[in-house]
C-alpha positions as CSV (number, residue, x, y, z in Angstrom):
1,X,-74.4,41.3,166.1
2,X,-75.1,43.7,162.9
3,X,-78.6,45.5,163.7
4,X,-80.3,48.4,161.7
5,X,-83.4,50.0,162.1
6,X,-86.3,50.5,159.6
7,X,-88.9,53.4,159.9
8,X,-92.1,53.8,157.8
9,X,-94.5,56.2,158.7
10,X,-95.7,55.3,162.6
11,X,-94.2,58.0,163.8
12,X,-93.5,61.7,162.7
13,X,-90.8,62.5,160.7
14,X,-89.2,65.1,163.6
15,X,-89.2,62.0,166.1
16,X,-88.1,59.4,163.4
17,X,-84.9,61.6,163.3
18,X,-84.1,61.0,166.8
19,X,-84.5,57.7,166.6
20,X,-81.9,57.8,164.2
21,X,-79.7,59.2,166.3
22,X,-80.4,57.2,169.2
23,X,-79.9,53.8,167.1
24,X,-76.5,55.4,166.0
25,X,-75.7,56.4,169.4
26,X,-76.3,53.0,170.7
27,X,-74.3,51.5,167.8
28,X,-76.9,50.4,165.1
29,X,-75.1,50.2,161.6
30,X,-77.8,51.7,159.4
31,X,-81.2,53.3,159.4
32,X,-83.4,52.1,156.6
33,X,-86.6,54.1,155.3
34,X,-89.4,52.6,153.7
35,X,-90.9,53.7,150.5
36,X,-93.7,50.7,149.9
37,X,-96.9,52.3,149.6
38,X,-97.7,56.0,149.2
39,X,-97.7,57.0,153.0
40,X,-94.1,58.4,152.8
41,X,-91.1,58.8,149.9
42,X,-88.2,57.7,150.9
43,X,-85.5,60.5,150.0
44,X,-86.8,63.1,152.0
45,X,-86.6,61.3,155.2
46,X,-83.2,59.7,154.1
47,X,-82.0,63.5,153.7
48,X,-83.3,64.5,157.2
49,X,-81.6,61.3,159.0
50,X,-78.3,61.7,157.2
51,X,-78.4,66.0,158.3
52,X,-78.4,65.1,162.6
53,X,-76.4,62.3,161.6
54,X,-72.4,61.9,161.4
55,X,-71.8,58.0,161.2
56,X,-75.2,55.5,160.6
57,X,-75.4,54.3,157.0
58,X,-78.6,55.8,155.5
59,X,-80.4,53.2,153.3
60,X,-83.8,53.4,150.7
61,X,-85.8,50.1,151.5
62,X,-86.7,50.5,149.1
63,X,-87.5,52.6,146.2
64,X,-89.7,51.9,143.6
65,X,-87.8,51.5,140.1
66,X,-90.8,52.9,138.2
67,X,-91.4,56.3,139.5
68,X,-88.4,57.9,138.7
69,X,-86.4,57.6,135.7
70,X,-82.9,56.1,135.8
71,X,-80.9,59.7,135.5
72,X,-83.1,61.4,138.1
73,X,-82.4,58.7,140.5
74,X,-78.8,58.1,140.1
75,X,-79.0,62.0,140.3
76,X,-80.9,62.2,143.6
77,X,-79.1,59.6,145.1
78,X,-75.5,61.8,144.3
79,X,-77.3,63.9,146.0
80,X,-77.6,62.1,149.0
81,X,-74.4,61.4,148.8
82,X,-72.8,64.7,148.7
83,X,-74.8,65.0,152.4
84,X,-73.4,62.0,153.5
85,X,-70.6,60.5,151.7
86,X,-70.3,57.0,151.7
87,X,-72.9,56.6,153.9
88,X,-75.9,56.0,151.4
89,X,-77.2,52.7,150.2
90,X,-79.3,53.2,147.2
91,X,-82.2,50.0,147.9
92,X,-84.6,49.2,144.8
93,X,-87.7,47.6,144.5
94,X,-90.1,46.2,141.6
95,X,-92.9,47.2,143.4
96,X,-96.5,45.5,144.3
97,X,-100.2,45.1,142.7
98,X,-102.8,46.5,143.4
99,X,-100.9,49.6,143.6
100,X,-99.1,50.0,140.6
101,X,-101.9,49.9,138.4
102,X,-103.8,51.5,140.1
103,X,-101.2,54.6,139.7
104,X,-101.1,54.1,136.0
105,X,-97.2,51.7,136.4
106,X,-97.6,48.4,134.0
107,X,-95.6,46.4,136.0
108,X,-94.6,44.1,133.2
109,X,-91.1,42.2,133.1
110,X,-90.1,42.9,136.0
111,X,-86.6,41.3,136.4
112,X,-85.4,42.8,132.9
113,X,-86.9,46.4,134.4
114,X,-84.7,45.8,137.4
115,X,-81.9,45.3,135.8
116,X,-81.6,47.5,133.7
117,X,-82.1,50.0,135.9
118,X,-79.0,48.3,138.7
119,X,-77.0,48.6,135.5
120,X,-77.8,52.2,133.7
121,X,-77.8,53.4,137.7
122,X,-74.3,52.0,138.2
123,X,-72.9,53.5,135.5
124,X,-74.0,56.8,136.1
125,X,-73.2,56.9,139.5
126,X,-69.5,55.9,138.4
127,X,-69.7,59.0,136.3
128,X,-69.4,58.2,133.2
129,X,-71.1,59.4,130.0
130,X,-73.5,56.8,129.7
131,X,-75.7,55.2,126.6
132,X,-78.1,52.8,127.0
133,X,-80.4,50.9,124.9
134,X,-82.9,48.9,126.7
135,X,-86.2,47.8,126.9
136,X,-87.0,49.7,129.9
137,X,-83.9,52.5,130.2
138,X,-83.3,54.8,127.7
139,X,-79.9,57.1,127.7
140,X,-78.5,58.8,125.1
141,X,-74.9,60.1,126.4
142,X,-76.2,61.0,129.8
143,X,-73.8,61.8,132.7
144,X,-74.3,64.1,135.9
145,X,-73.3,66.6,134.9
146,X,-71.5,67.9,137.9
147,X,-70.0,71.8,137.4
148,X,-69.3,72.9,140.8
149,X,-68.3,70.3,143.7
150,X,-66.9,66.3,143.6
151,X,-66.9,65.0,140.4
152,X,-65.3,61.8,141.4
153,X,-67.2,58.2,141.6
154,X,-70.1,58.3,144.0
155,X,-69.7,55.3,146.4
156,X,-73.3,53.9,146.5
157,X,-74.0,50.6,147.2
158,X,-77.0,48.8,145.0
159,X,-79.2,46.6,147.1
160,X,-82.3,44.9,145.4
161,X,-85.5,44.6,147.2
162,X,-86.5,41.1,146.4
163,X,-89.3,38.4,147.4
164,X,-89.5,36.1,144.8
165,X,-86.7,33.3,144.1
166,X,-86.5,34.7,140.3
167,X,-85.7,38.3,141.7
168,X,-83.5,36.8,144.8
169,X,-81.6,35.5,142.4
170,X,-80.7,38.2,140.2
171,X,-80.1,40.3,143.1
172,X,-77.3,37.6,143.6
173,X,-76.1,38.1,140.0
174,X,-76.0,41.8,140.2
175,X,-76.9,43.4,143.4
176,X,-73.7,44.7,145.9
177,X,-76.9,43.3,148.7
178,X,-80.5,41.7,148.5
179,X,-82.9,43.3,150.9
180,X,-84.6,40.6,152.1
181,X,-88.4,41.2,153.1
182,X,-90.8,41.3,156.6
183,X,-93.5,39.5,157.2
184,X,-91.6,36.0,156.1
185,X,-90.8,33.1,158.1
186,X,-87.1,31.8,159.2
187,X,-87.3,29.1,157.1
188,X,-88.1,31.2,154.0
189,X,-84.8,33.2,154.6
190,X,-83.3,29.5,154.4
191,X,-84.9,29.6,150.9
192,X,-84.4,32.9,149.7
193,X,-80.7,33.2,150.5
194,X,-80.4,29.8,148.6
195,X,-81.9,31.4,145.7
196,X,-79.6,34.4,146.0
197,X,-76.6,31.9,145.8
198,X,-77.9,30.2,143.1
199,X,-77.4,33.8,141.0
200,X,-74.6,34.5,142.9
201,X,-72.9,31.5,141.5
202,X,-74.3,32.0,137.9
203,X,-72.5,35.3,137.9
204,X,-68.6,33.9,138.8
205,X,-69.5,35.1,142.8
206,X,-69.7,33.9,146.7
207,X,-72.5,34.4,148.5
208,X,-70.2,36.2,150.7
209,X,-70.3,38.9,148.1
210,X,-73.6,39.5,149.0
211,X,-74.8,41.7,152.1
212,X,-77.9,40.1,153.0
213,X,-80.2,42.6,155.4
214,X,-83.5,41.7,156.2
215,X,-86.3,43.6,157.1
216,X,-87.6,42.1,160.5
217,X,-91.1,43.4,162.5
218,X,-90.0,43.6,165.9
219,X,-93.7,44.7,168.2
220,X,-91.9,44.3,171.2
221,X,-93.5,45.3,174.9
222,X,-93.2,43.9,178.7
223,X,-97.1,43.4,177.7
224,X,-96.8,40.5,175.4
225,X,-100.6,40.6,174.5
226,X,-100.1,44.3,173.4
227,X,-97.1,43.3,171.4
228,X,-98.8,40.6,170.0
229,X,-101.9,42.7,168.7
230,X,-99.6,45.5,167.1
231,X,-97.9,42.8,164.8
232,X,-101.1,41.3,164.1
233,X,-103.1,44.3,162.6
234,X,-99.6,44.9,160.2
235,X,-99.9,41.0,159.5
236,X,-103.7,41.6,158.8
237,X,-102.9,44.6,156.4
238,X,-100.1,42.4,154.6
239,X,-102.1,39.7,154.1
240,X,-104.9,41.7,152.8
241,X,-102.3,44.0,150.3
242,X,-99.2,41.9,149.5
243,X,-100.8,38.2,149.3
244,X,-97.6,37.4,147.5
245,X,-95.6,37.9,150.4
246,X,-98.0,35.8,152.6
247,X,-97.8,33.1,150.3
248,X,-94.1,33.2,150.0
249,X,-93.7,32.8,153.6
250,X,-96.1,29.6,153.5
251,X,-99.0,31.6,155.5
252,X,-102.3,29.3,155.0
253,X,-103.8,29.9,151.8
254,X,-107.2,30.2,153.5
255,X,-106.2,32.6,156.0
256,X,-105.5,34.9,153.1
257,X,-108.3,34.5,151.1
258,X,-110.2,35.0,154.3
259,X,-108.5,38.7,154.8
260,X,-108.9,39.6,151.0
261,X,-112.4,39.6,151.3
262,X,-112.5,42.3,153.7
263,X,-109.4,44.4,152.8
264,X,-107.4,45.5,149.7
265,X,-105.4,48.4,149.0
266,X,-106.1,51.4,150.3
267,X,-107.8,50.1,153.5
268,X,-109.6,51.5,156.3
269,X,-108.6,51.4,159.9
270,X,-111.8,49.8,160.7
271,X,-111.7,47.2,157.4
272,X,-108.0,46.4,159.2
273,X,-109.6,45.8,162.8
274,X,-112.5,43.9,161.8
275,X,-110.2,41.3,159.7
276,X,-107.4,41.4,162.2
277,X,-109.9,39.2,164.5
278,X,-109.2,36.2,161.9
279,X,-105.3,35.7,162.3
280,X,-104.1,33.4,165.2
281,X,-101.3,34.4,168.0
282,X,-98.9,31.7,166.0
283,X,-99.2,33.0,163.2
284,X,-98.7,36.3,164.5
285,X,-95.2,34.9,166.1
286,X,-94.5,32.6,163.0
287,X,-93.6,35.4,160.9
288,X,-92.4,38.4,163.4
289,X,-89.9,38.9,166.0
290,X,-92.8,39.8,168.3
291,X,-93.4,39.6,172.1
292,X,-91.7,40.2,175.4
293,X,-87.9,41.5,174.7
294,X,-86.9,38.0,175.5
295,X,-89.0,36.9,172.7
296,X,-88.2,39.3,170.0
297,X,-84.3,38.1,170.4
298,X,-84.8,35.0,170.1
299,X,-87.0,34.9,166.8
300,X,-84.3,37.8,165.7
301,X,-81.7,34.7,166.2
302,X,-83.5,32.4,164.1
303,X,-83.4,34.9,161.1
304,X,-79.8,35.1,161.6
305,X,-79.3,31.7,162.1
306,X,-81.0,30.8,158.7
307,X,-78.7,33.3,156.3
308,X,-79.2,36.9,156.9
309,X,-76.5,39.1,157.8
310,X,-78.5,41.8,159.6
311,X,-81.7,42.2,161.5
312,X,-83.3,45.8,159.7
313,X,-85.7,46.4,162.9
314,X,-88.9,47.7,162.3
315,X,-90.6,49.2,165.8
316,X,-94.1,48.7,165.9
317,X,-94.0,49.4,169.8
318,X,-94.7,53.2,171.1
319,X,-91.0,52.7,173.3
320,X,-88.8,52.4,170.1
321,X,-86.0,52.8,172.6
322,X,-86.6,49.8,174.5
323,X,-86.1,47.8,171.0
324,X,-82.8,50.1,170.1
325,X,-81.7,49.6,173.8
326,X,-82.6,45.7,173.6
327,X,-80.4,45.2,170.4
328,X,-78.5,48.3,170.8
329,X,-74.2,47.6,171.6
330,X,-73.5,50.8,173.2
């Protein structure tokens, strides 16, 4: 089985970087880092992993098409690159309310934004001198401008970041993969990679084309309960922050509007505890591969089972080895 690993910012950057190398020691295809809220940019990290790494794919899940124009992050992720060649995945994402306005990003059109930006990325990545005249992304012959070094192609895969059907399915039209989210159920994967084969069809392609990771929480402990509460205070914060990925995954409308009253974004540890009280064990479980080892392989089956191509494992446990050793081939 394909298996990745996902890191935010639960642990320190120092020990996120052995984990990396554990997970590649113990034959884990990729390490993904999150960039979803402003706890931790992604590139740094991505730059530390791929330095004490030699093998593991090093992936963005996923960066945030608005804060960085299109050269700059073509630019950045050549840079990458040149660390670790073809090992980098560049992963985009359209980003979430009520953060974006809140950082002064207008969120509007978001599928033309995204595209765009797949397209003008592309092309600079292939290095050519590149004009552009969109809505969103502007270039007037702009190339990077490599003088010293490999000026050949950079080979970075383009993955899209996508919850919606409407931006599953242009990451089938466009997108080398479609990171699919956390937080979901298995029968919204069923969903979601329908949508992205709807695109994929639209644009001449298989579904096979299309890499189809997906993020999956994994609290996993031999103390089930103490699994079980680790997932549910990330469910509570999700449910408080990113309602649209709650009511994607067919979480009870209620339960929702019950956890925005007491929490938005930002949100305190104490405004998280206090809400957490509200969400049930099932849907704890419904949603997350969380429990006993035993457990978490099981529901990691299901996702599997119901169209992704590989579990991205995100430890909520304080032994992140027993998860890499559970999943781990080596």
């Amino acid at each position: 089985m394909r298996v990745a690993l996902y890191l935010q910012d639960k642990h320190p950057l120092r020990e996120s970087m052995k984990y990396a190398q554990y997970a590649e020691a113990h034959g884990f295809e990729a390490v993904w880092q999150a960039e979803s809220r402003l706890a931790r940019e992604a590139t740094v990290p991505m730059a530390a992993y791929a330095a004490v790494t030699s093998r593991i794919t090093i992936a963005s899940g996923v960066a945030s098409i608005w804060t960085r124009n299109v050269g700059l992050l073509a630019a950045t992720f050549s840079t990458l690159d040149e660390l670790a060649p073809g090992r980098i995945i560049m992963g985009l994402g359209a980003w979430w309310e009520p953060l974006a306005h809140k950082v002064g990003v207008d969120r509007r059109k978001p599928l033309r934004a995204m595209r765009e930006v797949v397209e003008a990325a592309r092309e600079l990545l292939s290095m050519k001198q590149v004009s552009y005249a969109g809505e969103f992304v502007h270039l007037d012959d702009v190339a990077l401008d490599v003088v010293h070094g490999d000026t050949g192609p950079r080979k970075v895969p383009i993955y899209i970041g996508a919850t919606g059907m409407q931006m599953l399915e242009l990451a089938g039209q466009i997108g080398d993969g479609v990171v699919l989210n956390y937080m979901v159920s298995p029968d919204y994967t069923t969903r979601a990679v329908q949508a992205v084969a709807a695109g994929a069809e639209r644009a001449g392609r298989s579904l096979a084309d299309i890499d189809r990771p997906q993020l999956v929480v994994c609290s996993m402990d031999h103390d089930r309960a103490l699994a079980l509460d680790r997932a549910r205070e990330l469910l509570t914060q999700y449910l408080g922050q990113q309602p649209h990925i709650m009511k994607a995954s067919g979480v009870d409308p209620a339960l929702i509007e019950a956890i925005g009253k007491v929490i938005t974004w930002p949100a305190t540890a104490d405004d998280i505890r206090k809400a957490a009280r509200l969400v049930p064990d099932d849907a704890v479980q419904a949603i997350s591969a969380s429990g006993t080892p035993d457990e978490c392989r099981a529901k990691v089956e299901e996702y599997i089972a119901n169209g992704a191509t590989c579990p991205i494992l995100y430890p909520l446990g304080d032994d992140v080895r027993l998860m890499i050793d559970t999943f781990g081939t080596n």
